[in-house]
MARKOL-269369 format. One record per residue (C-alpha): residue in one letter; y, x, z. Coordinates in steps of 0.5 Angstrom, whole numbers, padded with zeros to 4 digits, always signed. Layout:
BEGIN
AYXZ ...
***
This chain:
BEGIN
X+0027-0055-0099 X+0025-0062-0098 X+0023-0065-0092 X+0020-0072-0093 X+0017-0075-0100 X+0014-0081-0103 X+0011-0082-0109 X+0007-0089-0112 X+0006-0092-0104 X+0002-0099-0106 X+0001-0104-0100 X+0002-0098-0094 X-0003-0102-0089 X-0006-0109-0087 X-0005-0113-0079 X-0011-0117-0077 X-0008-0120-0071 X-0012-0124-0066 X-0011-0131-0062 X-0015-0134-0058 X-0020-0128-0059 X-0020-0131-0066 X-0020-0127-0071 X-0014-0131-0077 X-0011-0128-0084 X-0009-0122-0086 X-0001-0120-0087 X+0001-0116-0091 X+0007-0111-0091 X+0007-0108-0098 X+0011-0103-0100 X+0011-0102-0107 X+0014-0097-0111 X+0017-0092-0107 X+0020-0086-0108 X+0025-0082-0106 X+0026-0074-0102 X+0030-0073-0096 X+0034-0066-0097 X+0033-0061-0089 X+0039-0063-0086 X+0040-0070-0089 X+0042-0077-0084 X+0039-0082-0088 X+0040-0090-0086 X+0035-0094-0088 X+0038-0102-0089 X+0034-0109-0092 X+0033-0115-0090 X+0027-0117-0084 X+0021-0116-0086 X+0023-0111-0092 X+0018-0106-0089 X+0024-0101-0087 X+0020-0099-0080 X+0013-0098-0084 X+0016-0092-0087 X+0019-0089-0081 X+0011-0089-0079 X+0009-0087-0085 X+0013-0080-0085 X+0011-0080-0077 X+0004-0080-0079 X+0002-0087-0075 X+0000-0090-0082 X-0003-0087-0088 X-0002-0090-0095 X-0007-0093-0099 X-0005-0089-0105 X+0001-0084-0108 X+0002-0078-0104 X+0006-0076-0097 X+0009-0068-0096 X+0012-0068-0088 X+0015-0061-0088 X+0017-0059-0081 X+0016-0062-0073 X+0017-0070-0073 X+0019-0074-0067 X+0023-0080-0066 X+0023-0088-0062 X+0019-0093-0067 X+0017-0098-0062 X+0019-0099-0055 X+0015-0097-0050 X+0010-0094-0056 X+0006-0088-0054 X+0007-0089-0046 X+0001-0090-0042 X+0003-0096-0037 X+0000-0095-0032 X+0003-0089-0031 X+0010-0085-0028 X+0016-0084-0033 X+0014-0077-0030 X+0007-0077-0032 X+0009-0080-0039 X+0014-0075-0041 X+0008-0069-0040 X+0004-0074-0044 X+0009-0076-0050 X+0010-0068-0050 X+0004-0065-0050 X+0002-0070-0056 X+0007-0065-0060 X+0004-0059-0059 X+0009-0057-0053 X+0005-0053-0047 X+0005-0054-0039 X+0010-0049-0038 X+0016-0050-0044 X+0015-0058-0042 X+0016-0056-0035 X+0022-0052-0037 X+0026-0058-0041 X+0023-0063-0035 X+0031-0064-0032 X+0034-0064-0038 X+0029-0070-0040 X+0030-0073-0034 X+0037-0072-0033 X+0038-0076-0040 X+0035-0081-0038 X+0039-0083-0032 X+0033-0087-0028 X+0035-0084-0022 X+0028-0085-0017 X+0024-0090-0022 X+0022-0084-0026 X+0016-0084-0021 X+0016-0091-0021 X+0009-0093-0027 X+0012-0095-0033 X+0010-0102-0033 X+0015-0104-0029 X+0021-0102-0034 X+0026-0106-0037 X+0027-0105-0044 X+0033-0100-0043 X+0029-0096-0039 X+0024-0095-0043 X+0029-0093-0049 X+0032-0089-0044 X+0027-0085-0043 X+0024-0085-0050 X+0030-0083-0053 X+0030-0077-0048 X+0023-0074-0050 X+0025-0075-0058 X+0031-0071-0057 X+0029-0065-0053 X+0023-0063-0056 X+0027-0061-0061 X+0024-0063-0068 X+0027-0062-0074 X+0026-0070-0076 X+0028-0074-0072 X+0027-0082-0073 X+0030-0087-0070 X+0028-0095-0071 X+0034-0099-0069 X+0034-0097-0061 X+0040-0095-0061 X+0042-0102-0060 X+0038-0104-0054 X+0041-0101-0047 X+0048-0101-0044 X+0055-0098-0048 X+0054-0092-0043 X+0047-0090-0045 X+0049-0091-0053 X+0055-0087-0054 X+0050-0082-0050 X+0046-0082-0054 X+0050-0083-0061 X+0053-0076-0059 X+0047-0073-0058 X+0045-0076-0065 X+0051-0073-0067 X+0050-0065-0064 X+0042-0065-0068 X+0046-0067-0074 X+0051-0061-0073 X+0045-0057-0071 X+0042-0058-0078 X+0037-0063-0077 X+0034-0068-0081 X+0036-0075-0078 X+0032-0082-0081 X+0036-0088-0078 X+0033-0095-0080 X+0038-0101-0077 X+0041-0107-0078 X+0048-0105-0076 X+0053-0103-0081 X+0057-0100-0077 X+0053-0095-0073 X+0050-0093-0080 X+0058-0092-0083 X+0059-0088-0077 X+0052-0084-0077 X+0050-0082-0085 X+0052-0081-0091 X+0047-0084-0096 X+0042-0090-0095 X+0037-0094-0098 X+0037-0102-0099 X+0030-0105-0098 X+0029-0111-0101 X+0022-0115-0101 X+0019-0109-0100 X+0022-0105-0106 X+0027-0100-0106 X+0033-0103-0109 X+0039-0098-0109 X+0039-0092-0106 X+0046-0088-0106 X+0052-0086-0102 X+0053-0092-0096 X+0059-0094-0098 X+0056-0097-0105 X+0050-0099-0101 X+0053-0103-0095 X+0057-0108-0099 X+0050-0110-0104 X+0046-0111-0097 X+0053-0115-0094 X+0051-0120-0100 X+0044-0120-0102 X+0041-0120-0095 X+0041-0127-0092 X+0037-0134-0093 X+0035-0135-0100 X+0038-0142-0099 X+0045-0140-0098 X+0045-0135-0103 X+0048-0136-0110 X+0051-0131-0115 X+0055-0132-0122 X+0057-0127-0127 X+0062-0128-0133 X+0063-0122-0137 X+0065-0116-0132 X+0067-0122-0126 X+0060-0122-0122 X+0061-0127-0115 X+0056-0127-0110 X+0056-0133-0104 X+0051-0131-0098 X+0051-0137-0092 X+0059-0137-0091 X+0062-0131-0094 X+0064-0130-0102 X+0064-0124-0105 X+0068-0121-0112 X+0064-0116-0116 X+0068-0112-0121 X+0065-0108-0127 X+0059-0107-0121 X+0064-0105-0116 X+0065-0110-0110 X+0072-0110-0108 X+0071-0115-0102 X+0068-0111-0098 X+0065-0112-0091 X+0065-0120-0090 X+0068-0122-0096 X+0072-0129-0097 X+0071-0132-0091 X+0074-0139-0086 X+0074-0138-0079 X+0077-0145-0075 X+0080-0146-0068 X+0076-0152-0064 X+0077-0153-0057 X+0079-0147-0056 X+0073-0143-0059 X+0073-0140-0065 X+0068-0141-0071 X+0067-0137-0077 X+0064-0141-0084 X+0058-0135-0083 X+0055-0138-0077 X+0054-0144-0080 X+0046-0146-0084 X+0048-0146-0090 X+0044-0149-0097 X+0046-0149-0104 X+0047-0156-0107 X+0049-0155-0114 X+0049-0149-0119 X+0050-0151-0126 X+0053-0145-0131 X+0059-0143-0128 X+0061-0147-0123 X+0056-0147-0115 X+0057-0153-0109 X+0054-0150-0102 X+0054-0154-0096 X+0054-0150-0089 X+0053-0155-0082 X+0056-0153-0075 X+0051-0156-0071 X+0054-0155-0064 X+0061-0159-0067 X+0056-0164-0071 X+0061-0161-0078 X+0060-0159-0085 X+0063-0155-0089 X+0063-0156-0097 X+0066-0150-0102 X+0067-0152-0109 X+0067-0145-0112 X+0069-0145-0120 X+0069-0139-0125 X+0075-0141-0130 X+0078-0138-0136 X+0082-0132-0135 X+0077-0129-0131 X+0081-0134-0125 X+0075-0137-0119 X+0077-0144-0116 X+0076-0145-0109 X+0075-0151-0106 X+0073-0152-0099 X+0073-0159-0095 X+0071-0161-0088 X+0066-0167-0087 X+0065-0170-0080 X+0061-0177-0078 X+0066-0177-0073 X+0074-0176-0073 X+0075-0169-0072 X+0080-0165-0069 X+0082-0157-0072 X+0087-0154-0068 X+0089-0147-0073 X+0084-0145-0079 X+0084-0139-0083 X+0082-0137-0091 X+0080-0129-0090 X+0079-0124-0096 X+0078-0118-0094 X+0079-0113-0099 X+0077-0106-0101 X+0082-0100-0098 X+0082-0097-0104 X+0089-0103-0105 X+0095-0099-0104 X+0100-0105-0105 X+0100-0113-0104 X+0106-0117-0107 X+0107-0124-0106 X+0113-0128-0111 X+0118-0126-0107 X+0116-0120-0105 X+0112-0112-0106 X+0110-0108-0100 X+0106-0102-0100 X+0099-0101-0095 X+0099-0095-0090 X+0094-0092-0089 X+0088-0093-0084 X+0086-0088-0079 X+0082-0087-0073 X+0089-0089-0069 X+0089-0095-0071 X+0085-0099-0066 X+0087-0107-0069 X+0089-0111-0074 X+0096-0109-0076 X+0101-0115-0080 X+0105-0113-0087 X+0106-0120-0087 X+0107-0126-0081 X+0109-0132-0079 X+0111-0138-0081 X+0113-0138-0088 X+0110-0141-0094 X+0108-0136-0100 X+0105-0140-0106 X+0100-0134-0107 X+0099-0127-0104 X+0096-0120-0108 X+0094-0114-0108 X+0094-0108-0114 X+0092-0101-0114 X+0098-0097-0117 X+0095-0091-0117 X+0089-0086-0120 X+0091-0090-0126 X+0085-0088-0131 X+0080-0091-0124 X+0085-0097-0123 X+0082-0102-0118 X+0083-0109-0121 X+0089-0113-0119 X+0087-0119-0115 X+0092-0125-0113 X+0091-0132-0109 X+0094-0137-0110 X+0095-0144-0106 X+0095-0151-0110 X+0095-0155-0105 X+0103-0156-0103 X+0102-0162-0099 X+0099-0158-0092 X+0103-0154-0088 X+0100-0147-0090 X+0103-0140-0088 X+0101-0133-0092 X+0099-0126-0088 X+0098-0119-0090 X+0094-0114-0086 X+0091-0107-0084 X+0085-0109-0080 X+0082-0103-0075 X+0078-0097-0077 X+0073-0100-0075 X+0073-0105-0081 X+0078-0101-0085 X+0079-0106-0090 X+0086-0110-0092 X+0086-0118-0091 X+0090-0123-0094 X+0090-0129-0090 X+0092-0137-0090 X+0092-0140-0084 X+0093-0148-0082 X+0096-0149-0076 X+0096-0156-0072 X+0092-0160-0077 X+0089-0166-0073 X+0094-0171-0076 X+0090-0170-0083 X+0082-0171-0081 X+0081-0178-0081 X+0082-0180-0087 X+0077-0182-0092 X+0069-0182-0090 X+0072-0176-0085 X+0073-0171-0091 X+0080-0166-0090 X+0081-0161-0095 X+0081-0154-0091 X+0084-0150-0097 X+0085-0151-0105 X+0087-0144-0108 X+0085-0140-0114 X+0084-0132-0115 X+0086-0129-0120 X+0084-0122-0122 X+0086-0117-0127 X+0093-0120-0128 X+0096-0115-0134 X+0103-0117-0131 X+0105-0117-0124 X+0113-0118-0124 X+0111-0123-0130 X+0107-0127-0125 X+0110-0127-0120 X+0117-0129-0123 X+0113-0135-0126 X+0111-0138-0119 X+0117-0138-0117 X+0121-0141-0123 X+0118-0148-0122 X+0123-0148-0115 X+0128-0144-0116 X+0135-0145-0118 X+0139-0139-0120 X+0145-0137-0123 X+0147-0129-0125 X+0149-0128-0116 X+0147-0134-0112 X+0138-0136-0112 X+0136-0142-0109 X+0129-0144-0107 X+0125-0150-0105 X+0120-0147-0100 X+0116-0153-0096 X+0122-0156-0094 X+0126-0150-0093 X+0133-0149-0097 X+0131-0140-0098 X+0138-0137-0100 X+0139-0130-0105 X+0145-0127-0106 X+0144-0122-0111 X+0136-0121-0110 X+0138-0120-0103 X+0135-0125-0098 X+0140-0126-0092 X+0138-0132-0089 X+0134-0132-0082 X+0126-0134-0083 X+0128-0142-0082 X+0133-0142-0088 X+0136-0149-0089 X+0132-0154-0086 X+0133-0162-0083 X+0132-0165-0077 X+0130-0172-0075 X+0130-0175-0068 X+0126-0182-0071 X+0123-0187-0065 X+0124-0182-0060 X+0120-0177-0065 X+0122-0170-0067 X+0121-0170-0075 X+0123-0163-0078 X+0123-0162-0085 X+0118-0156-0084 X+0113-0161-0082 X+0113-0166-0088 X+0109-0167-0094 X+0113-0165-0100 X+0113-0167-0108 X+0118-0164-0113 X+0121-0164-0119 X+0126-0159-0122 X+0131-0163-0127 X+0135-0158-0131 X+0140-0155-0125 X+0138-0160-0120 X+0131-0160-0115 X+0130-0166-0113 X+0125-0166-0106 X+0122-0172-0104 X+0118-0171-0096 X+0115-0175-0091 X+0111-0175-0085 X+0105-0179-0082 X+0106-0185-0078 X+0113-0186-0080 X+0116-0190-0086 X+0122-0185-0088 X+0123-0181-0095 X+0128-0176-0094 X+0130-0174-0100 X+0134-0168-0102 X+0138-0167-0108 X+0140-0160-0109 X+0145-0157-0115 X+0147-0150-0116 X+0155-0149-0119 X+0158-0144-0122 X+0163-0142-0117 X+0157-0138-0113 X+0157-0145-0109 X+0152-0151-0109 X+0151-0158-0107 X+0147-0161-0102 X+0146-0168-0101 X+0141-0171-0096 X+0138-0178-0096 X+0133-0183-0093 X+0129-0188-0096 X+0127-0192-0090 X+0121-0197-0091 X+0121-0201-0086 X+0125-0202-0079 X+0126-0195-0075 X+0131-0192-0070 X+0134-0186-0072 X+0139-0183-0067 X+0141-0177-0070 X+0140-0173-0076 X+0142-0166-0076 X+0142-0160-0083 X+0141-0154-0080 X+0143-0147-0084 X+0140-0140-0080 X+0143-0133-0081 X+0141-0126-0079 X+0143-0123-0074 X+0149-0119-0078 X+0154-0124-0078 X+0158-0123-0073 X+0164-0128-0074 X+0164-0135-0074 X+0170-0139-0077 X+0172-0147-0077 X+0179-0150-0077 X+0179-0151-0070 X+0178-0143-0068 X+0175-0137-0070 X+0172-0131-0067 X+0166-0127-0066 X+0159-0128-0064 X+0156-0125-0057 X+0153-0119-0058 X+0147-0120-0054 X+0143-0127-0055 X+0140-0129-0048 X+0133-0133-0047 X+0138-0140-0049 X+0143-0142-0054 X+0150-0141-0054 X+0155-0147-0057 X+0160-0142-0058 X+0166-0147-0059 X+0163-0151-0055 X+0166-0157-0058 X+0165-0161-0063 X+0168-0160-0071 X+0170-0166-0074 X+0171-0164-0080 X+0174-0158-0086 X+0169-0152-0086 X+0165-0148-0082 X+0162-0141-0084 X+0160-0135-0082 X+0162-0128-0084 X+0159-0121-0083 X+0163-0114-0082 X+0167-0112-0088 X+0164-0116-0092 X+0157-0113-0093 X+0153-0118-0094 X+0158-0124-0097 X+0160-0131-0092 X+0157-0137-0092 X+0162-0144-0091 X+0160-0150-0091 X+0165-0156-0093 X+0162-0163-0090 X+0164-0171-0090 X+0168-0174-0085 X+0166-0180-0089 X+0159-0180-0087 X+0160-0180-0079 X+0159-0172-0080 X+0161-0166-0075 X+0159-0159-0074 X+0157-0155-0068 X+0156-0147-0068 X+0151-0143-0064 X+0149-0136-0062 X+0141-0137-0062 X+0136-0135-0057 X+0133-0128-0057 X+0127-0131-0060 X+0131-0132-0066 X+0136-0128-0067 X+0140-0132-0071 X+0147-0135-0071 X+0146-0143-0072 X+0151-0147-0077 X+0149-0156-0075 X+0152-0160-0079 X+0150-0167-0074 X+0151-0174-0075 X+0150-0179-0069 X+0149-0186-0069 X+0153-0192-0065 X+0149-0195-0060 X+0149-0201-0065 X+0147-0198-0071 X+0141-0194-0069 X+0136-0199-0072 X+0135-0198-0080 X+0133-0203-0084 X+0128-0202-0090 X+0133-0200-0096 X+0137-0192-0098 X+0141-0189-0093 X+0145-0182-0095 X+0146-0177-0089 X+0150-0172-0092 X+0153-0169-0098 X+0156-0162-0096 X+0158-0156-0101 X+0156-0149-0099 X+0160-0143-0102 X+0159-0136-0102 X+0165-0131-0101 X+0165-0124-0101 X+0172-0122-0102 X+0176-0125-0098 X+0175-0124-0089 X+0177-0131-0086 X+0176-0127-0079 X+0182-0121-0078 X+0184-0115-0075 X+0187-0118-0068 X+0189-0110-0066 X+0196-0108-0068 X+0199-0101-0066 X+0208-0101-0065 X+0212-0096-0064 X+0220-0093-0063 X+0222-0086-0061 X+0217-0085-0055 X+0215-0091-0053 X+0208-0094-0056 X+0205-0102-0055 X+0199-0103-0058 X+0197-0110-0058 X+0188-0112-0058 X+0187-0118-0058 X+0191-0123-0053 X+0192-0116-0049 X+0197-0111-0049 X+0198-0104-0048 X+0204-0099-0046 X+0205-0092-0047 X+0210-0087-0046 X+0210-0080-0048 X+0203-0081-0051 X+0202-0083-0042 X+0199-0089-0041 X+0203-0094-0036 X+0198-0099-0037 X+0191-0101-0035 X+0185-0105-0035 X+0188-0112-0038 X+0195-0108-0039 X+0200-0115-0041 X+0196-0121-0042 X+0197-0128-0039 X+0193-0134-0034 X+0194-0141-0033 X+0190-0144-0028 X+0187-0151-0030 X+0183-0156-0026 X+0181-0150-0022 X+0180-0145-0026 X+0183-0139-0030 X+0183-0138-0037 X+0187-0131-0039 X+0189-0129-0047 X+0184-0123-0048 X+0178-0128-0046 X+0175-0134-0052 X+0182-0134-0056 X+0182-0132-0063 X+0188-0129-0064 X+0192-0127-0071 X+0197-0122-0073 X+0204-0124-0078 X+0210-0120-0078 X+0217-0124-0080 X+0223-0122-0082 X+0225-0121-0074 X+0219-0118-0071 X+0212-0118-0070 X+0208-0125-0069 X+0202-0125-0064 X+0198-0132-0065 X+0192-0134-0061 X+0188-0140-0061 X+0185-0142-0054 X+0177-0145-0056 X+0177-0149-0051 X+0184-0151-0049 X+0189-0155-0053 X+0193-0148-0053 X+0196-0144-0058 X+0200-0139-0055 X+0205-0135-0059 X+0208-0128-0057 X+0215-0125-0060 X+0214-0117-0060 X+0220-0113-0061 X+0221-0105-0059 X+0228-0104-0059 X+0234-0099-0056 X+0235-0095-0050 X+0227-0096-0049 X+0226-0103-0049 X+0220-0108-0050 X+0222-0114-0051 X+0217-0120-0052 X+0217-0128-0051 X+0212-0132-0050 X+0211-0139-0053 X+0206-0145-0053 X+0204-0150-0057 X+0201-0156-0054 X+0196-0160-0059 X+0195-0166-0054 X+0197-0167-0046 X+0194-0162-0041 X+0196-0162-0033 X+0197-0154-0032 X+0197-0152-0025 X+0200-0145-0026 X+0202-0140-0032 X+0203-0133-0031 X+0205-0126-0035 X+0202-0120-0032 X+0203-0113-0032 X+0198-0108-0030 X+0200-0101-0028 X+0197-0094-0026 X+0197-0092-0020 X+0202-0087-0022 
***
């Protein structure tokens, strides 16, 4: 059955208002053309710009106005909250109100008498509801008209926009009482500006616009053409090429694809951080500056940090849009983090990136904040995202690529929350204060490109990565903003920082992380060239792949003007998994636990050889690194902390005293080579098991247990040794590396002390008639005063 229906309702009233008891020109609020039918039952949402004539219609159905022409069909009770306090009698209770407002709908002394507590007990006004109504906020007063709208039990119920006055309490009330007469079958006619409520509360809308209907269909068509028509004509701007339909409205940029929006909510946005306050490029004043075919320039003011921001925006070939945005101040400016946003419809089921796919999980009402796909700080030339599946309906793909690489800029994937229930790919800027004052106070915010409709994905992605990589049939190296990314076999297994330089410059830290970078790619070589601001130093890195699974790595400095430079470092950072470290001067085993420090586990410095790290059986191959003692190298070995995670490999170079300060001229500062090995285990198994007859002696790294008859007479340490130096007790199962060689007259333990110029060798031999035989030998690498050595038997209590 039809509840409500308009057909041809021209110029619905006229105002003639008054000031200063003048009489002034007429206003009118036209609506032209409406025509629509609302089913028993239905929640509609009515949505437009201000003055668009939405609430007009509400009081059009409520019989408050009358058309001038066409023709309305109301079938049923009719009650709702139009105006704020319409209808109240001021001078008079909110008790004498409500026998007032009811009457009006018909209902007789006795059936309002019988829903008065439950009116008064909604609106919660506690002893005010024998105060007059003049004196009541407007809260209150929604209060108690929305309490009165509801329990006259209409069957149309209209609701303008009150719910969003009152407090959070009093909303949630009343949206699930709103909630209860949608159940009961009543029919709900909703007019607001929240997008939100209107998701949450109805399934169809209508959109006005200058006092026409301009769609009406399902609210998730309906929200995105009023996220992106609605606004100050000056800041809106649409352009069209083929089936690629852009729109820009006051700070947010929305992609239109075959008339299906894919940016839904706030589109293509910026949001900066300034002081600690966040600002986002849809608070700005904005105004269109240039339109010309395919390309738009829009300038958007933050009047309360006297800052501008200017987006270039460009249709290309291809069906690419080119994005520039900058940053104007009259003044130096200071950005603390910046962000590029692209919300996205939910309907993507994967996002991608040049080195990497992932698939989306679902949203839910669980999901109560943004969850991340992708974050940190890590550099990814583009971000993306495809739909993969309901292949005859396919969402468009979509890839943003960044174009400029001289900034620090990282790439983040994200679930927002329910309530958004969009996808994000995200930019972000951080720490951007070193780049503002340049000329005429300009700074480029971001410079990127979308691309959509991608036919080849994989093919894509391998083209961005082609022009920074080296790669041969197991071994891949990439440049990454002044990052070395190691693959072996398409599996990335260095920790997030990679390879990556540290100077220490006129008391300054300059990480390689930080700078500025230029680079080329000659045949089986890339050659990076960076700088930092403030400091006359080029460092350059000259990196080539070999075929032996190993590459080279050089490292320079350019030095244009006198500088101190006290240490230099090259840092290599792997995953947790290696679990063994090697060097010529000793060998072991990582800590199991990282603790809230770093841990120099040799704990002293190597002066030349190689250096590596291996993982257990050799799941993922070892990475050495053979260095220079020529260039005044050496290399030190580190456990991370527990925020990286890592096991840490430094190549160092230090400076005398006397050579510190560097003239202008070219400088190298390593020259290493790092292998891969897979195949062959430098870190033994120090646990060895000798037995005779009934006797049994097990070895396990520097201690050892015996046994009789399968009984241990051993326990705890077992057979070790201890020597005392400068007051301190050093034994064998504790920082040696031990390793295991058999002879021709028996078994050989050796053990290499980590921190002491000891070698220790133990003789083992199982001989007749029950005997264990064991010598005990030390080498000494260089002149040590020992207080005490000792050979220890720990026995059972038996």
């Amino acid at each position: 059955m039809k509840v409500v229906e308009f057909k041809n309702v021209w110029e619905i009233f006229r105002i003639k208002f008054i000031i200063d008891k003048k009489a002034c020109w007429d206003n009118y609020w036209a609506l032209k053309d409406i025509n629509f039918s609302v089913n028993k039952g239905e929640t509609l949402g009515i949505i437009g710009e201000n003055g668009a004539g939405k609430s007009t219609i509400l009081k059009v159905i409520a019989g408050i106005l009358s058309p001038d022409r066409g023709e309305i069909n109301v079938s049923g009770k009719v009650t709702g909250l139009l105006e704020l306090g319409a209808g109240f009698q001021l001078e008079l209770t909110g008790r004498d109100n409500i026998y007032l407002n009811a009457s009006l709908f018909g209902l007789t002394s006795n059936q309002i008498e019988k829903i008065y507590e439950k009116i008064a007990s909604f609106a919660c006004l506690g002893k005010f509801i024998n105060a007059p109504v003049k004196c009541y906020s407007q809260g209150m007063f929604v209060r108690l008209a929305f309490a009165i709208a509801i329990h006259i039990e209409p069957d149309i119920l209209l609701i303008d926009d009150s719910l969003a006055v009152g407090d959070e309490f009093f909303q949630r009330k009343c949206l699930k009482k709103v909630f209860e007469l949608k159940d009961k079958g009543k029919t709900i006619i909703f007019v607001t500006h929240d997008m939100n409520m209107l998701r949450r509360l109805c399934n169809r809308a209508i959109f006005l616009k200058g006092g026409r209907i301009i769609k009406d269909d399902l609210v998730e068509n309906i929200i995105p053409l009023y996220n992106q028509m609605v606004g100050v004509s000056q800041g809106v701007a649409v352009m069209e090429k083929g089936s690629l339909n852009i729109v820009f409205n006051n700070g947010k940029l929305f992609i239109n694809w075959n008339g299906k929006s894919i940016t839904p909510n706030s589109g293509i946005y910026t949001v900066f951080r300034v002081e600690e306050k966040w600002y986002s490029s849809f608070k700005a004043n904005w105004e269109v500056q240039k339109k010309e075919g395919n390309e738009i320039i829009v300038r958007g003011k933050f009047y309360q940090l006297d800052l501008t921001q200017i987006w270039k925006i460009k249709i290309t070939d291809f069906f690419a849009i080119k994005l520039d945005i900058e940053m104007q101040g009259e003044q130096p400016f200071d950005i603390q983090e910046c962000c590029t946003n692209i919300m996205l419809t939910n309907e993507y089921q994967q996002w991608f990136t040049p080195l990497e796919k992932g698939r989306f999980s679902f949203i839910n009402e669980k999901n109560r904040q943004w969850d991340p796909f992708i974050v940190g700080n890590v550099f990814r030339r583009c971000i993306g995202v495809e739909s993969v599946e309901d292949v005859d309906n396919k969402l468009v793909s979509l890839a943003m690529e960044q174009l400029d690489y001289s900034r620090h800029i990282y790439s983040q994937v994200w679930n927002t929350d329910y309530s958004i229930n969009c996808r994000v790919l995200q930019y972000v800027q951080v720490g951007v204060s070193n780049y503002m004052a340049g000329k005429d106070n300009y700074s480029t915010y971001f410079s990127g490109k979308i691309s959509l409709n991608v036919s080849d994905i994989d093919n894509y992605r391998k083209s961005l990565r082609s022009d920074s990589i080296l790669s041969n049939d197991d071994v891949e190296l990439q440049f990454d903003k002044g990052q070395c990314l190691i693959y072996f076999k398409n599996e990335n297994f260095t920790k997030i920082s990679k390879g990556t330089t540290l100077i220490y410059a006129n008391g300054i830290g300059y990480s390689s992380e930080r700078a500025y970078w230029e680079l080329e790619k000659e045949d089986n070589k890339l050659i990076a060239r960076g700088s930092w601001n403030n400091l006359p130093v080029e460092q350059i890195w000259e990196i080539s792949l070999r075929e032996n699974n190993s590459f080279l790595w050089k490292v320079g400095l350019k030095v244009n003007g006198n500088v101190e430079i006290r240490e230099q470092y090259l840092r290599f950072e792997c995953i947790e998994k290696y679990e063994h470290y090697y060097s010529d001067y000793g060998s072991g085993k990582f800590p199991k636990k990282f603790l809230d420090y770093e841990i120099d586990v040799l704990k002293k410095c190597i002066s030349e050889g190689i250096v590596g790290v291996q993982a257990k059986n050799g799941i993922i191959p070892g990475i050495f690194i053979k260095f220079s003692q020529k260039l005044n190298n050496f290399a030190k070995i580190f456990n991370s902390d527990r925020a990286k995670r890592s096991r840490e490999i430094r190549i160092v170079k230090v400076e005398a005293q006397e050579k510190m300060v560097f003239p202008p001229g070219e400088y190298l500062s390593f020259d290493v080579e790092i292998f891969l090995e897979g195949n062959k285990p430098i870190i033994k198994d120090s646990k060895k098991i000798l037995e005779r007859g009934e006797l049994k002696f097990v070895f396990d790294n520097g201690i050892g247990h015996l046994y009789w008859r399968d009984n241990q007479l051993t326990k705890k340490m077992g057979i070790y040794t201890s020597l005392r130096l400068r007051k301190e007790w050093h034994d064998s199962s504790s920082h040696v590396v031990w390793d295991i060689k058999e002879t021709k007259n028996g078994i050989v333990f050796i053990g290499q002390w980590l921190y002491l110029p000891i070698i220790q060798l133990w003789d083992v031999k199982l001989k007749e008639g029950n005997i264990l035989e064991f010598r005990i030998r030390m080498k000494v690498e260089k002149e040590i005063e020992v207080e005490r050595l000792q050979t220890n038997v720990m026995l059972t209590e038996k």
